[in-house]
Steps between C-alpha positions, in 0.01 A plus 500: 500500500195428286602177423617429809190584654334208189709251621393529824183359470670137414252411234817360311583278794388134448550244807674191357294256378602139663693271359183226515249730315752575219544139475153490494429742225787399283328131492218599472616653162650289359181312548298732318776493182471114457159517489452811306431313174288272538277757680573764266358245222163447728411830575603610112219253331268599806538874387512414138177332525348739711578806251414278187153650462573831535685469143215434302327865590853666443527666139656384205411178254280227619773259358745692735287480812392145466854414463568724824267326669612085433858643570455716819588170719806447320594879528436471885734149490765695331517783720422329831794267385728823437423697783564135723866465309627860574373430855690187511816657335496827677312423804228821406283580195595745237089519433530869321704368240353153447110754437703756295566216276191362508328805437747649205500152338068432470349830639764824445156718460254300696079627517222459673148622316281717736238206580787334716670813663416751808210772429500343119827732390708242326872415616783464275835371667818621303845302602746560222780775555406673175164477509450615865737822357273554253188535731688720774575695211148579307363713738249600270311193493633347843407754789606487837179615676504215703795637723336836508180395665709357788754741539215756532350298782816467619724867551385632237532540124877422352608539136600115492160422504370788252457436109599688227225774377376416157648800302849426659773512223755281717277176478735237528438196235603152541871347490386148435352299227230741408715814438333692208754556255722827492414550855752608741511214798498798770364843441505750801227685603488860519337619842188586382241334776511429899686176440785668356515800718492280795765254381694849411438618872622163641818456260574840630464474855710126439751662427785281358779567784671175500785548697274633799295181481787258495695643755179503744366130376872359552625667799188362684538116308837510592432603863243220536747233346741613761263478804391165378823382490602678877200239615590153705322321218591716198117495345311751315168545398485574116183610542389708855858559557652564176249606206260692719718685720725650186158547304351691761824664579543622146104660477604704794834644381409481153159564474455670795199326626589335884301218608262564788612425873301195507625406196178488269671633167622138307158317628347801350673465173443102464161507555389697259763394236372098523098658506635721167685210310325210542088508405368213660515636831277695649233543816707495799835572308357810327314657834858472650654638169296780510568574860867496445508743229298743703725485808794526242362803337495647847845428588621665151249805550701569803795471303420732272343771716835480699727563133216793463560660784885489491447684133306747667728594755813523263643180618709365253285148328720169538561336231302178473239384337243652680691865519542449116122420420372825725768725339361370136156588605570798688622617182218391261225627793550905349461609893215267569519248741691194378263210413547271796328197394659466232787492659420264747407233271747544241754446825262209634556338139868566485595347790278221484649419144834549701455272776299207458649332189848604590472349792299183369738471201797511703439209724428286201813605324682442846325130517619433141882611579480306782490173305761548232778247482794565567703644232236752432463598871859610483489705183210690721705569813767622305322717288363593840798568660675703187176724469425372168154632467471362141543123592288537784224667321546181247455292782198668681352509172482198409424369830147722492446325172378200677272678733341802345315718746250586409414175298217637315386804370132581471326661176189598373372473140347814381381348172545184311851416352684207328843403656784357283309516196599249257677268774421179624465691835202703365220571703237749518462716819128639537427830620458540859734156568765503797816427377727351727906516386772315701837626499567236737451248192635691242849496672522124428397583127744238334507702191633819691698322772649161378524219753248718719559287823909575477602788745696652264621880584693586136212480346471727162277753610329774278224719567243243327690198641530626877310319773154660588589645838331860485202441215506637158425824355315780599425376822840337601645591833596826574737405762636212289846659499433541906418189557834316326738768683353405842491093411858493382654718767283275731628177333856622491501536874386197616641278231887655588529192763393184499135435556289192526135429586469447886428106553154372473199703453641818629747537174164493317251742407251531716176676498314655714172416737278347232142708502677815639517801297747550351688216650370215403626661072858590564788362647628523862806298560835352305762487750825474350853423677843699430851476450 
């Protein structure tokens, strides 16, 4: 009934785009491909050029950055040529992995001194698989106070965004280059301060019932892949139709937190996850932010009070997340009231963890799948079909390699350190300097995945050698294991029949209104057509 009740609306129902404009677009195309060199070449010199002088203030030798600067023009030639060639050849741009190479080839650690950089605070840039591992892992030195400040603002406080105290024993040291030696890669940390009794508190209220989660995530995919296919045209949308409605679905039966009746809950969740993950917005985007945690905090207030006042009266708790959480602080509350706010943003964190890059990181995987060839596409639909989890999950995974969501991660240095010591990647990192890592450049790391731009599913995957899906470390997802469960069953659904990208721009991703919050940052529409 529920999905019956999504499909209604028709926002997976395209009208036919004419034959003419088709025609239209396919020329014009083509077009574009023939003269994607040549224009690739012009605009490559005009950035090299352009970017030339910016070299000589970066740090390093003066031999090195006189020599940057002469050959910036020919760098911009070289890539404007390559970027106009895989145009030509595959009629888009594979742009991630053409700056992933770039970057891991002349700048794996780049930096910026603090004359050139926002507020004078020094940026370092770190692109290399091991290397962005080993950051995400020194929590000591690399802090993650930046989230914390924004998540306050936000709903509140949330243990993803809360550093280590000083005296903790569970410090976590690096798994990269700069691993002192006879140090374990990964040392647990006892709970001995509010992030760990807060990450304790969440794990628990999580819960880890798997079977409960993928019966309700594929009993509602599988009821939207069958109303799409009941239609006259036999569309879906992979996004409104499809990834929101089982998301949204799955916080109510799983987590026990319903949307409101005008449906607030996932605009809610988006805009303060794109105000928390991504520092150069601000203003306008932060006022709304702020105004969206504070009607969400209301909405799980009520929530609470209601799980309160069942306990109360006897009434037996149901077993979700949120009956789990109050039951866990009912019993830690000694006959005092149970500490509400907490509990309101350790459930605003969970779920936004939950929702937003699930749902984000599903549509890219599902826009990946969607243009394997042939051969490939079969092995999926009949690993689909058989309910062979494993070779899906290979599949999924590597599909999120090529779009990492989030594609950075944001840290803080809380005193001066030395990265790769004795490499030719060293650099210094001076206290107080952002550091930015991107996971979404480290999965093309040639030296962890070879022949980065080949969808390859078999990879050889070990814990060091896995795609960076859910961060590193002390602060990787807590919902990682969540998050794959609900893809795959997801994946498995839709990927059991045939499915190609509706013609023209609808079988695209689309985004939303550009300059509405949070519209204009996530996507809106891929319409897809089944078998």
């Amino acid at each position: 009934m529920l999905a019956a009740r999504v499909l209604a609306r028709d926002r997976g129902v395209v009208a036919s785009e004419s034959w003419v404009r088709l025609a239209f677009i396919s020329a014009a195309r083509m077009a574009a491909r023939i003269c994607a060199v040549p224009v690739g070449a012009l605009l490559g010199i005009y950035v090299g050029t352009f970017v030339a002088p910016a070299l000589l203030v970066v740090r390093g030798e003066w031999v090195k950055r006189i020599a940057l600067f002469v050959l910036s023009p020919f760098f911009g030639l070289y890539f404007g040529v390559s970027l106009g060639f895989s145009y030509l050849s595959k009629g888009k741009v594979d742009k991630t992995l053409l700056v992933a190479k770039a970057f891991h080839k002349y700048a794996p650690i780049f930096t910026l001194p603090k004359a050139l950089t926002h507020q004078g605070l020094g940026l370092v840039v770190v692109t290399r698989h091991r290397d962005v591992r080993d950051v995400l892992a020194r929590d000591d030195v690399f802090r993650v106070d930046l989230y914390d400040e924004r998540m306050r603002a936000a709903a509140g406080a949330f243990f993803l965004g809360m550093d280590a105290s000083a005296d903790d024993p569970g410090k976590s040291h690096p798994s990269g280059c700069s691993t002192p030696p006879g140090v374990p890669q990964r040392l647990e940390a006892a709970p001995t301060g509010d992030y760990d009794r807060e990450r304790a508190l969440g794990a628990a209220a999580l819960g880890r019932d798997e079977a409960h989660m993928k019966e309700s995530v594929g009993r509602m995919a599988q009821a939207l892949v069958n109303g799409a296919l009941g239609r006259p045209t036999r569309t879906l949308d992979v996004v409104s139709e499809f990834a929101h409605a089982v998301q949204l679905n799955l916080i109510k039966e799983y987590f026990g937190i319903s949307d409101t009746s005008d449906e607030r809950l996932l605009g809610w969740l988006e805009t303060m996850s794109f105000f928390i993950f991504n520092f150069w917005v601000g203003g306008p985007y932060r006022t709304l932010a702020v105004r969206a945690g504070s009607e969400l905090s209301e909405h799980l207030h009520e929530l609470v009070r209601e799980r309160v006042a069942e306990m109360a009266h006897d009434r037996p708790i149901v077993d979700d997340v949120v009956g789990r959480m109050v039951l866990r602080l009912q019993a830690a509350s000694q006959g005092q009231p149970i500490d509400e706010a907490l509990a309101v943003r350790c459930l605003a964190g969970l779920i936004s963890g939950a929702t937003v890059p699930t749902i984000g990181t599903l549509v890219q995987v599902v826009d990946r799948l969607l243009d394997l060839p042939a051969p490939l596409r079969n092995e999926l639909k009949k690993a689909s079909l058989t309910q062979n989890d494993a070779v899906v999950r290979r599949f999924v995974r590597e599909a999120a390699r090529f779009s990492a969501y989030p594609p950075t991660l944001y840290r803080h240095a809380a005193s001066a350190h030395l990265l790769c010591p004795g490499t030719d990647r060293e650099k210094s990192v001076e206290q107080g300097a952002w550091v930015v890592t991107l996971p979404i450049l480290a999965n093309f790391d040639e030296s962890i995945f070879p022949n980065p731009e080949v969808f390859d599913p078999y990879r050889n995957e070990t814990e060091e050698t896995a795609p960076l899906l859910f961060g590193w470390a002390r602060h990787r997802c807590l919902g990682e294991h969540m998050a794959e469960l609900v893809i795959v069953e997801m994946v498995k659904r839709l990927f059991s029949r045939d499915v190609e990208r509706a013609p023209g721009s609808a079988g695209r991703i689309q985004k939303g209104e550009a300059g509405k919050i949070p519209d204009g940052d996530y996507a809106r529409r891929l319409i897809v057509h089944l078998e």
